[in-house]
FIKOLZA-1660 file (N, C-alpha, C; in steps of 0.1 Angstrom, whole numbers, plus 5000, padded with zeros to 4 digits):
% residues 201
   i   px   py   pz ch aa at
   1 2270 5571 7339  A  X  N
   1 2279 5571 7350  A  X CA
   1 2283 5585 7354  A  X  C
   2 2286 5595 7343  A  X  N
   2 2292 5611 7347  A  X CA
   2 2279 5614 7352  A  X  C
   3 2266 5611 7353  A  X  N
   3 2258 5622 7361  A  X CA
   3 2252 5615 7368  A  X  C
   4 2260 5603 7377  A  X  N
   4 2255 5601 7386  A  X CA
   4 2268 5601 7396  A  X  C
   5 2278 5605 7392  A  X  N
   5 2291 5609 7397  A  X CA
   5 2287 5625 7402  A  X  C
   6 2285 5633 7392  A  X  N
   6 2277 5645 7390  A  X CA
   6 2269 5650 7404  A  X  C
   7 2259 5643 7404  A  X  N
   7 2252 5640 7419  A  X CA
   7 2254 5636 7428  A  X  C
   8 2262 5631 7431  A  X  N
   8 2272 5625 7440  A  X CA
   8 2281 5638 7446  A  X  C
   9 2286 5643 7439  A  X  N
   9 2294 5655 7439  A  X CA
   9 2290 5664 7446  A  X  C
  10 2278 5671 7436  A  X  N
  10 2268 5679 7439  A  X CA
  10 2265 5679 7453  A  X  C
  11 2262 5666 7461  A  X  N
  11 2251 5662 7472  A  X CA
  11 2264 5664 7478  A  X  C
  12 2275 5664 7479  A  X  N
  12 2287 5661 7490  A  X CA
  12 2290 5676 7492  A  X  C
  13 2289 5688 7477  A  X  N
  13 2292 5698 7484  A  X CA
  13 2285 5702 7489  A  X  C
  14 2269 5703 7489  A  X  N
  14 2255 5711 7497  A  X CA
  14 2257 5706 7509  A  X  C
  15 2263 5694 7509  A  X  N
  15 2260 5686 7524  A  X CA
  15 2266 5696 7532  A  X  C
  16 2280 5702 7527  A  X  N
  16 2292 5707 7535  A  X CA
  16 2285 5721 7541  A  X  C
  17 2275 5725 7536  A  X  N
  17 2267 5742 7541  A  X CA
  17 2250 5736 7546  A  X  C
  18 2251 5720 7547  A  X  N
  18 2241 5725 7551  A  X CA
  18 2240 5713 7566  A  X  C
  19 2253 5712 7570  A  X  N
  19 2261 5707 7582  A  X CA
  19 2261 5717 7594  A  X  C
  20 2265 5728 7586  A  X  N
  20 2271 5737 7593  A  X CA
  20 2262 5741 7604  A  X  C
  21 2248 5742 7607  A  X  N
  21 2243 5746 7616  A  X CA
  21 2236 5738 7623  A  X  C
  22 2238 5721 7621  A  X  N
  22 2236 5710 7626  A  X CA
  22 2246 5714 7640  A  X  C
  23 2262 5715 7629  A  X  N
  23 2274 5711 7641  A  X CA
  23 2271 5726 7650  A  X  C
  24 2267 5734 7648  A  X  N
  24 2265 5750 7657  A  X CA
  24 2256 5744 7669  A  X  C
  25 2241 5743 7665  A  X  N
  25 2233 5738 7672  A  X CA
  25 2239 5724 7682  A  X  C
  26 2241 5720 7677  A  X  N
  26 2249 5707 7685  A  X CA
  26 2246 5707 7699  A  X  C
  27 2260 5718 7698  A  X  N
  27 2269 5724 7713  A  X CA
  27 2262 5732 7716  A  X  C
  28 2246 5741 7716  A  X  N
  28 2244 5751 7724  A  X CA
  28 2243 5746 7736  A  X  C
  29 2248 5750 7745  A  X  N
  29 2244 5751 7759  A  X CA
  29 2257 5742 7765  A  X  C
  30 2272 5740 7754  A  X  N
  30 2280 5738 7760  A  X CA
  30 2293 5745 7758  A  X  C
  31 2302 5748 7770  A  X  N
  31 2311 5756 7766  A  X CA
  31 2309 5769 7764  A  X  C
  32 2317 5782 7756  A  X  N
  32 2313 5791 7754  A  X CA
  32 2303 5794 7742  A  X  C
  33 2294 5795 7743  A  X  N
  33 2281 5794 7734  A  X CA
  33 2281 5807 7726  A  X  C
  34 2283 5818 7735  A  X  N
  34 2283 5829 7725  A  X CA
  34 2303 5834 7722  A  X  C
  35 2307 5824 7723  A  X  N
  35 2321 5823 7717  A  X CA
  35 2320 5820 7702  A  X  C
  36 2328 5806 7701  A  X  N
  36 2334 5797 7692  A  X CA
  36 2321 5793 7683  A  X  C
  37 2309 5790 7692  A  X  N
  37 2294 5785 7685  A  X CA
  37 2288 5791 7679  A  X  C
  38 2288 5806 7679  A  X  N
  38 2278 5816 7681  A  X CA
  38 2284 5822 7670  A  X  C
  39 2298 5823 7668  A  X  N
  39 2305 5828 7656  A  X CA
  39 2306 5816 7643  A  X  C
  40 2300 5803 7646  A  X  N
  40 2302 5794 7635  A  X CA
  40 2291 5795 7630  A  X  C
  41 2280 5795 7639  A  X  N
  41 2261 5800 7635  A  X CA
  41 2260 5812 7630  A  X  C
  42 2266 5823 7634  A  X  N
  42 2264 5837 7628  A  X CA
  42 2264 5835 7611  A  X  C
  43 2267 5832 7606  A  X  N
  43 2269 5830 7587  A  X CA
  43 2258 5829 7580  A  X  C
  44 2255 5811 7591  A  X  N
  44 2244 5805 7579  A  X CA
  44 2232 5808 7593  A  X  C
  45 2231 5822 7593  A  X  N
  45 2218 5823 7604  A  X CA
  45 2212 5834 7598  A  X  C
  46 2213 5839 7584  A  X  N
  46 2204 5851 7573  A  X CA
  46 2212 5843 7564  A  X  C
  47 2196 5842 7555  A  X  N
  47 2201 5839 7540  A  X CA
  47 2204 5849 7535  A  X  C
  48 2211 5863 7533  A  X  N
  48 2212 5871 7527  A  X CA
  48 2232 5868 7527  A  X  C
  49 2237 5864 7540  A  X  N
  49 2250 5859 7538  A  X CA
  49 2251 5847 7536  A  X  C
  50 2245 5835 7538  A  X  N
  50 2245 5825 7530  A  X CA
  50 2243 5822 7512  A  X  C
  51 2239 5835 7510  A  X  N
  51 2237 5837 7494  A  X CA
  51 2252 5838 7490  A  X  C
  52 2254 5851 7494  A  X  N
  52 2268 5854 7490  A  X CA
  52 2278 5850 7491  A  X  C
  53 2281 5840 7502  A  X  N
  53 2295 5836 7505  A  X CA
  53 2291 5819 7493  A  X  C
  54 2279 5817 7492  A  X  N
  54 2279 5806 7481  A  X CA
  54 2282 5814 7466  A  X  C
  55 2276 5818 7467  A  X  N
  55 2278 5828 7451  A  X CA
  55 2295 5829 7448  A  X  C
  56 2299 5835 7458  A  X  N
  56 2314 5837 7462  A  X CA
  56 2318 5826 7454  A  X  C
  57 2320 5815 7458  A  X  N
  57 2326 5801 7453  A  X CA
  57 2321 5795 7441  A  X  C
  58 2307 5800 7439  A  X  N
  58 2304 5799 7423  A  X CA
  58 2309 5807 7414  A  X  C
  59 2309 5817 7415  A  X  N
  59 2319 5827 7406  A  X CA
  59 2334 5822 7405  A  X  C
  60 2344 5820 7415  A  X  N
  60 2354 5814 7414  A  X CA
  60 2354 5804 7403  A  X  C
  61 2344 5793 7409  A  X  N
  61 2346 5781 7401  A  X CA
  61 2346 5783 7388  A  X  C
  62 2336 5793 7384  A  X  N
  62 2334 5799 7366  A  X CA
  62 2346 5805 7364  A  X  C
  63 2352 5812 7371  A  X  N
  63 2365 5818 7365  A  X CA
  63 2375 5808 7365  A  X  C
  64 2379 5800 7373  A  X  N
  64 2391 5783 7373  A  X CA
  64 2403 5791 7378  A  X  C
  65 2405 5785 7375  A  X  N
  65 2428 5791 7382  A  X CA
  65 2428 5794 7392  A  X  C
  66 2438 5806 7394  A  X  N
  66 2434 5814 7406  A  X CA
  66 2428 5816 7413  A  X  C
  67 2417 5821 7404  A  X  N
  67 2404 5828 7414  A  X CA
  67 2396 5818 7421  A  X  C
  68 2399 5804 7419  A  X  N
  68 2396 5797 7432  A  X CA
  68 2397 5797 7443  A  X  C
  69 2412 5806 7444  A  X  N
  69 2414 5805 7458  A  X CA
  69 2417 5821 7459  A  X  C
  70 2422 5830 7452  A  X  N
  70 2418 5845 7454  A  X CA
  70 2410 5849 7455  A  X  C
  71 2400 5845 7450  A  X  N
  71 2388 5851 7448  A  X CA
  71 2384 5852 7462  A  X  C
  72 2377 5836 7469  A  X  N
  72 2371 5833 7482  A  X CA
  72 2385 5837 7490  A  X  C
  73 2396 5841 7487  A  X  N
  73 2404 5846 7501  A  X CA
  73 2405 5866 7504  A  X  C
  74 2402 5866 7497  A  X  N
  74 2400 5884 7491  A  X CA
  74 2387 5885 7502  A  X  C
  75 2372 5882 7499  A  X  N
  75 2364 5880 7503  A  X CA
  75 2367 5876 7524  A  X  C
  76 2373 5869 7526  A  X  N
  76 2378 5862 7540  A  X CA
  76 2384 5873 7547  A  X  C
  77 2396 5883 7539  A  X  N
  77 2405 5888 7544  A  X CA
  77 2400 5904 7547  A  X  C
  78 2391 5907 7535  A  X  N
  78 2383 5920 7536  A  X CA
  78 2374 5915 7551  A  X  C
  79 2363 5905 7549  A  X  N
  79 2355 5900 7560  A  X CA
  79 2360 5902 7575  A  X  C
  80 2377 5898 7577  A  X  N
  80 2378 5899 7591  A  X CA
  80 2386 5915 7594  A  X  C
  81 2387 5922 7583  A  X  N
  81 2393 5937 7588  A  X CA
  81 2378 5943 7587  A  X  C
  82 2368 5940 7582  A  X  N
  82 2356 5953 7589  A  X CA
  82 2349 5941 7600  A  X  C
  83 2354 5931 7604  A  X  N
  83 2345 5930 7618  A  X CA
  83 2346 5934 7627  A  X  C
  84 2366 5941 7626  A  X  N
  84 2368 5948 7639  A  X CA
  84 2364 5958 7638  A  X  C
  85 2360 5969 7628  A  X  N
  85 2355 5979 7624  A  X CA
  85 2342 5977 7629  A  X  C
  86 2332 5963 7629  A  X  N
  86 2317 5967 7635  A  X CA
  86 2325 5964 7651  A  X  C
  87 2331 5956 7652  A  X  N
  87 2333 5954 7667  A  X CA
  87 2334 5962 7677  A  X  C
  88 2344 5972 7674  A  X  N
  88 2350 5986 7678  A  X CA
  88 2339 5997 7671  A  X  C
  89 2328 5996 7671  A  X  N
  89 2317 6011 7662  A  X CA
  89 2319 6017 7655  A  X  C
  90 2328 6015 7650  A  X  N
  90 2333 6026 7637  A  X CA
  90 2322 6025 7630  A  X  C
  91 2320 6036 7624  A  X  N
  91 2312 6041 7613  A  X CA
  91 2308 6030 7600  A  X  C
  92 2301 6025 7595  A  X  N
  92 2300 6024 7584  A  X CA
  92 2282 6024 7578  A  X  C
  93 2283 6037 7572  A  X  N
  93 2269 6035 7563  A  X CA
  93 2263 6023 7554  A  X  C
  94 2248 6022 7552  A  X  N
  94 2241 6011 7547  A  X CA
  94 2245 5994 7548  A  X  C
  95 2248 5994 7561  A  X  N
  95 2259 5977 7562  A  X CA
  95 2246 5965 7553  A  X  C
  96 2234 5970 7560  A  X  N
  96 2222 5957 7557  A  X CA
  96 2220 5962 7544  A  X  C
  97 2216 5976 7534  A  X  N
  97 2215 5976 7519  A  X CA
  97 2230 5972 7515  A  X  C
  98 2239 5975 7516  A  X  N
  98 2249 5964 7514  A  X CA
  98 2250 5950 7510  A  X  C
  99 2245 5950 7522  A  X  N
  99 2246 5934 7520  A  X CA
  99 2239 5927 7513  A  X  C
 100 2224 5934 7514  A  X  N
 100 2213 5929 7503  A  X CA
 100 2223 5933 7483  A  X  C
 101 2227 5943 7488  A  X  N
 101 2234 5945 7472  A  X CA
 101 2242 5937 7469  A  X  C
 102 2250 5931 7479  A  X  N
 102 2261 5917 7476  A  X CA
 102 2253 5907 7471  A  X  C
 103 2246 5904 7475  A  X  N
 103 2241 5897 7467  A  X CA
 103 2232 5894 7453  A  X  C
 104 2228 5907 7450  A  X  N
 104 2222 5911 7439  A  X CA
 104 2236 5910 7430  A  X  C
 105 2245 5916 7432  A  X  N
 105 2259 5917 7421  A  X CA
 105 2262 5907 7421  A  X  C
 106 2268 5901 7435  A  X  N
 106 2273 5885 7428  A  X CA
 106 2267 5873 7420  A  X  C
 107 2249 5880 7421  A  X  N
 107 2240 5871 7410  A  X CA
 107 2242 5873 7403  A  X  C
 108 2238 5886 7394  A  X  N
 108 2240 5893 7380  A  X CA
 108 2257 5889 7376  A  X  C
 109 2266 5887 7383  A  X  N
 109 2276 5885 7378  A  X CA
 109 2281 5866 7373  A  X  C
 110 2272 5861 7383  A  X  N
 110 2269 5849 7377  A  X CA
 110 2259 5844 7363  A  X  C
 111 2246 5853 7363  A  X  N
 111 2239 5854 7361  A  X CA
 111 2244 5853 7344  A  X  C
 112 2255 5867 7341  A  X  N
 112 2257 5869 7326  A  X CA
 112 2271 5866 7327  A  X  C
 113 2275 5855 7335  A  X  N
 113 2292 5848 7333  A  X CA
 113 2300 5863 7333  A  X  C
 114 2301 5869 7337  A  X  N
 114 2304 5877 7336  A  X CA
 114 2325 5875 7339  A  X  C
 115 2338 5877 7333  A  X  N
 115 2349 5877 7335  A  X CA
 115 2355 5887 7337  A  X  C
 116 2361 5893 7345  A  X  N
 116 2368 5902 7348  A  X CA
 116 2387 5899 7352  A  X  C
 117 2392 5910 7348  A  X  N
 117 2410 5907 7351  A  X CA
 117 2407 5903 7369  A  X  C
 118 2417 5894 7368  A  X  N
 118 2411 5887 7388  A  X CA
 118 2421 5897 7400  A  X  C
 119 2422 5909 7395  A  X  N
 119 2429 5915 7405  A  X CA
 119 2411 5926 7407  A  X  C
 120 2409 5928 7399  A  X  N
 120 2394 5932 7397  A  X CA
 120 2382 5930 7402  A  X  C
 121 2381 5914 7402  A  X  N
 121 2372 5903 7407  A  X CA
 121 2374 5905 7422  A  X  C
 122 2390 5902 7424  A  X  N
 122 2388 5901 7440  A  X CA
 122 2386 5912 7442  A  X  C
 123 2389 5927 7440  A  X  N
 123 2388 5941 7449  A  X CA
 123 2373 5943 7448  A  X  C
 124 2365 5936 7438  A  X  N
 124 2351 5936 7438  A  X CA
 124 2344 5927 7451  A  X  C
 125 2350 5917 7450  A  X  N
 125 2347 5908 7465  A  X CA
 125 2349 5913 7476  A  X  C
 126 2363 5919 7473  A  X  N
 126 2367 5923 7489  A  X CA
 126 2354 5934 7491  A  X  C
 127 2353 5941 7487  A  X  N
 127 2344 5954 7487  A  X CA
 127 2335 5953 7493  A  X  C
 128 2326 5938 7484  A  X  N
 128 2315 5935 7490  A  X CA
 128 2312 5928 7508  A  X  C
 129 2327 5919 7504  A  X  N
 129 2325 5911 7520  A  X CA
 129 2325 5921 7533  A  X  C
 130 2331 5935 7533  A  X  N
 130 2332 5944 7542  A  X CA
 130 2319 5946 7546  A  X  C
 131 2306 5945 7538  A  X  N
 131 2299 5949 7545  A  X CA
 131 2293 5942 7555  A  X  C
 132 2294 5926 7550  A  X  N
 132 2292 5911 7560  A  X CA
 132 2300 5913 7572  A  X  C
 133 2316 5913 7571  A  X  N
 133 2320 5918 7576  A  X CA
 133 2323 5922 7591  A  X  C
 134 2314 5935 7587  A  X  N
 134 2310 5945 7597  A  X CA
 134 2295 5939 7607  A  X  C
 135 2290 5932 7595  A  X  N
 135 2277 5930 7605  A  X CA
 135 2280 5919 7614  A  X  C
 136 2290 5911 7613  A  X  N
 136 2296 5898 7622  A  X CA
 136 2303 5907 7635  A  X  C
 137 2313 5915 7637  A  X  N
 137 2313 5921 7641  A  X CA
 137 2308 5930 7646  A  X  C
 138 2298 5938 7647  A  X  N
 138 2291 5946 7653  A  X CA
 138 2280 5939 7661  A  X  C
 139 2277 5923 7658  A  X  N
 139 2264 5919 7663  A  X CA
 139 2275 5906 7673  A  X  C
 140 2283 5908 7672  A  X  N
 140 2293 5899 7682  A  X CA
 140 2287 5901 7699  A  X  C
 141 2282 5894 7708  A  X  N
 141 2278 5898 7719  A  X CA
 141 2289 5902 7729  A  X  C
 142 2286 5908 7738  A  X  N
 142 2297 5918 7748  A  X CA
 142 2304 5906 7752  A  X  C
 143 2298 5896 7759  A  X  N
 143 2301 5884 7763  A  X CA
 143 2314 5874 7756  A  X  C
 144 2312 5874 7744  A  X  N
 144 2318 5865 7734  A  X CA
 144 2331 5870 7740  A  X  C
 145 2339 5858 7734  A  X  N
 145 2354 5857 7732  A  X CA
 145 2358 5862 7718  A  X  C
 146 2364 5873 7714  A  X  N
 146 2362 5879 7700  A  X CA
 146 2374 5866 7692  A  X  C
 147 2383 5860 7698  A  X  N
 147 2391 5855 7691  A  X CA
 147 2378 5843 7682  A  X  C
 148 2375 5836 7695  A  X  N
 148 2366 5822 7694  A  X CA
 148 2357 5832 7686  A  X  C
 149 2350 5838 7684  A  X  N
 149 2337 5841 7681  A  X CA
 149 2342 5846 7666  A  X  C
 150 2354 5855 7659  A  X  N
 150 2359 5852 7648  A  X CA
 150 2361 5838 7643  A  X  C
 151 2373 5835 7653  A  X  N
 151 2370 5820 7645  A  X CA
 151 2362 5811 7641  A  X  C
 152 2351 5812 7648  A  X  N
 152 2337 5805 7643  A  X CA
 152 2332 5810 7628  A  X  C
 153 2332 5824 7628  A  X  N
 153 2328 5829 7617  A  X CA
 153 2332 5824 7602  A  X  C
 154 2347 5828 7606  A  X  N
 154 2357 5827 7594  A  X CA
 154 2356 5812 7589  A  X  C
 155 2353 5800 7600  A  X  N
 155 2352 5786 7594  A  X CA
 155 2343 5785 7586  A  X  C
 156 2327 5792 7591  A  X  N
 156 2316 5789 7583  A  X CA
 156 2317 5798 7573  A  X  C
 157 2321 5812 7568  A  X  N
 157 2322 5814 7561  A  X CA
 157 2329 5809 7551  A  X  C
 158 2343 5797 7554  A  X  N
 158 2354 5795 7548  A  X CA
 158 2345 5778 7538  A  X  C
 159 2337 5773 7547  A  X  N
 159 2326 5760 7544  A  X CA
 159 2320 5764 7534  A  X  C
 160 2311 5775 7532  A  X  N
 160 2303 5778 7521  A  X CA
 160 2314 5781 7510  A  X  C
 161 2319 5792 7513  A  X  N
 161 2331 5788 7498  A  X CA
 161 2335 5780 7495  A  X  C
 162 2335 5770 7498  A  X  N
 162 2342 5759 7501  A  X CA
 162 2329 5748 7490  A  X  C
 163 2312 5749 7494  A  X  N
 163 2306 5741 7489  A  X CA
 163 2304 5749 7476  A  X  C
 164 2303 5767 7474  A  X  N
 164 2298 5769 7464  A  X CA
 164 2308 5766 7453  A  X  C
 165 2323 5766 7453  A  X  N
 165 2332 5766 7449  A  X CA
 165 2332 5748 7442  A  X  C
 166 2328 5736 7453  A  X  N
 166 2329 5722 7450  A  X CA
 166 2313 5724 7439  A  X  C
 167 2302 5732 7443  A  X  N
 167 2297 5729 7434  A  X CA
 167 2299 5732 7417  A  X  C
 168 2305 5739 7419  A  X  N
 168 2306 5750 7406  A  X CA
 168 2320 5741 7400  A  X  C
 169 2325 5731 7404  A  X  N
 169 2340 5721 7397  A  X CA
 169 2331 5710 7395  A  X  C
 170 2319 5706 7401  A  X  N
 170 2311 5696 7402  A  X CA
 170 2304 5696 7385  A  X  C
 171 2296 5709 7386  A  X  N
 171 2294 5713 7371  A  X CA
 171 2301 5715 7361  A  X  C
 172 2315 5717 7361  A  X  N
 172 2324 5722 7353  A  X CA
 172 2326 5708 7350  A  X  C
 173 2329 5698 7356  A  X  N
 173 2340 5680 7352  A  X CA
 173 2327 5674 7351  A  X  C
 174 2315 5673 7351  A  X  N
 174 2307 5662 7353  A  X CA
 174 2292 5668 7340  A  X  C
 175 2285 5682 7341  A  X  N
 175 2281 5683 7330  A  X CA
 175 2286 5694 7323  A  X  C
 176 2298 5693 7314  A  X  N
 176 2305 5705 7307  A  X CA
 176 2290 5713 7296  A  X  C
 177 2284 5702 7294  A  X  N
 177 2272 5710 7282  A  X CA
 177 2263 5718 7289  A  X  C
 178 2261 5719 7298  A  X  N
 178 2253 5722 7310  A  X CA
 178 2258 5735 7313  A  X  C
 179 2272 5735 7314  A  X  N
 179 2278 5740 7325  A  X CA
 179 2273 5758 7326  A  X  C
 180 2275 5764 7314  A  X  N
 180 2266 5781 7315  A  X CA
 180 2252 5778 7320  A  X  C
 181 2244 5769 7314  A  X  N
 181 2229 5773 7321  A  X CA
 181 2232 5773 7337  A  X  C
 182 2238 5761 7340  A  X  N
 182 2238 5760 7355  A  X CA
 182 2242 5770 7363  A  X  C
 183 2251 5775 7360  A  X  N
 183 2256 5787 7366  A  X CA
 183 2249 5801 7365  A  X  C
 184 2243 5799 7357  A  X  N
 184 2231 5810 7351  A  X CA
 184 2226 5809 7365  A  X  C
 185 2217 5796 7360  A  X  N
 185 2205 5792 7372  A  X CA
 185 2210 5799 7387  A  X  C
 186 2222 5793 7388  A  X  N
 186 2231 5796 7405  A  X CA
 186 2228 5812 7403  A  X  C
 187 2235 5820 7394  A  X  N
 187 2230 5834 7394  A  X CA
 187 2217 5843 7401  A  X  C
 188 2205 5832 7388  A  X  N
 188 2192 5837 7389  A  X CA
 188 2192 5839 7400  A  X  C
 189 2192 5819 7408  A  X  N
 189 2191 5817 7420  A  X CA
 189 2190 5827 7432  A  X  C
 190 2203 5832 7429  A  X  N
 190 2209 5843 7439  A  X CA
 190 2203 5853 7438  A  X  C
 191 2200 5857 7432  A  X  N
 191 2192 5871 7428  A  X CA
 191 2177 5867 7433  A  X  C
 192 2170 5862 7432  A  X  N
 192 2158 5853 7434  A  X CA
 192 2157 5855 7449  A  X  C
 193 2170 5851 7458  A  X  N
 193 2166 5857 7467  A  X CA
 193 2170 5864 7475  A  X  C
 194 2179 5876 7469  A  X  N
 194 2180 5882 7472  A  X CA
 194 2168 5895 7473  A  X  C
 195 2159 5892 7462  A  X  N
 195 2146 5901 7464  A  X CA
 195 2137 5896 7477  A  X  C
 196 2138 5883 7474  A  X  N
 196 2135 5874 7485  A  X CA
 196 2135 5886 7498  A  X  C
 197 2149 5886 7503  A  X  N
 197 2154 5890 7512  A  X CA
 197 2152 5906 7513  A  X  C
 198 2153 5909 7502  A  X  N
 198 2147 5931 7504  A  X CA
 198 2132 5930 7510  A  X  C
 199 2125 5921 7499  A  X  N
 199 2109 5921 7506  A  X CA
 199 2106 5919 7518  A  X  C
 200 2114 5906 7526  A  X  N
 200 2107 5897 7539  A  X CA
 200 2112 5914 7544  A  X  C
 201 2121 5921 7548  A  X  N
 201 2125 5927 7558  A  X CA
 201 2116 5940 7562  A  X  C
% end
């Protein structure tokens, strides 16, 4: 019965990231498209930020308490102060090795369970999401509505935290004996393609 609860779980949080560009697609061609739509698609439109903002919510989940919700809000809060940074051109060096490197660390940090004091965790997140960030913002079209076109963003990135986070309580309550490999695996995972993602480019 627990590991069919387990999968049940499991399939309810993937579902929630992998909606997300069903409901984007939906509406093209209604409304402001490169608004509110265009900022909910921007996320899960490179797996290199779909890596990380899941990883995000698996790390949380390994750490429990707090950092469920500090962790993925550290992350949110860095994310919408450099998009006005790409929005407005401000400077920022290596935004795409960046980003590829967010995801390399938040594997490895999955990878070797890694715990850190969570005022630490999050300035580590925040750090990383600046460079996401920036690239939501700088790739924002002239056209867009910046409010609607943040707010797209910040939902879909707020979904993936949201699934990596349900998956990672999904493994924690349903297979506790499991529960390090799995999160390993989520690690490797991440890292996996995050090479993935150095090579294709």
């Amino acid at each position: 019965m627990k590991k069919n609860q387990f999968w049940q779980y499991l399939a309810g949080a993937i579902s929630i990231s992998l909606w997300i560009p069903k409901i984007a697609s939906a509406h093209t061609g209604v409304g402001d498209v490169t608004g509110f739509w265009h900022g909910l698609e921007h996320p899960i439109g490179g797996l290199d930020h779909i890596l990380a903002m899941l990883a995000v919510g698996l790390w949380a989940a390994q750490m429990g308490g707090k950092a469920l919700w500090l962790v993925p809000g550290a992350f949110i809060t860095a994310m919408i102060g450099s998009s006005v940074m790409g929005h407005f051109g401000l400077p920022l060096p290596g935004v795409e090795q960046g980003i590829v490197a967010s995801d390399f660390i938040l594997g490895m940090l999955l990878l070797f369970a890694v715990r850190l004091p969570l005022a630490l965790s999050a300035g580590i997140v925040g750090i990383l999401a600046i460079f996401h960030g920036y690239a939501h913002g700088a790739e924002m079209p002239e056209t867009a509505s910046g409010l609607a076109y943040g707010f797209g963003f910040i939902i879909s990135t707020t979904l993936l935290h949201v699934a990596g986070i349900g998956i990672g309580l999904g493994i924690d309550r349903y297979q506790p004996k499991l529960q390090q490999l799995l999160f390993r695996i989520g690690g490797g995972a991440t890292v996996v393609g995050a090479i993935y993602v150095l090579v294709a480019r």
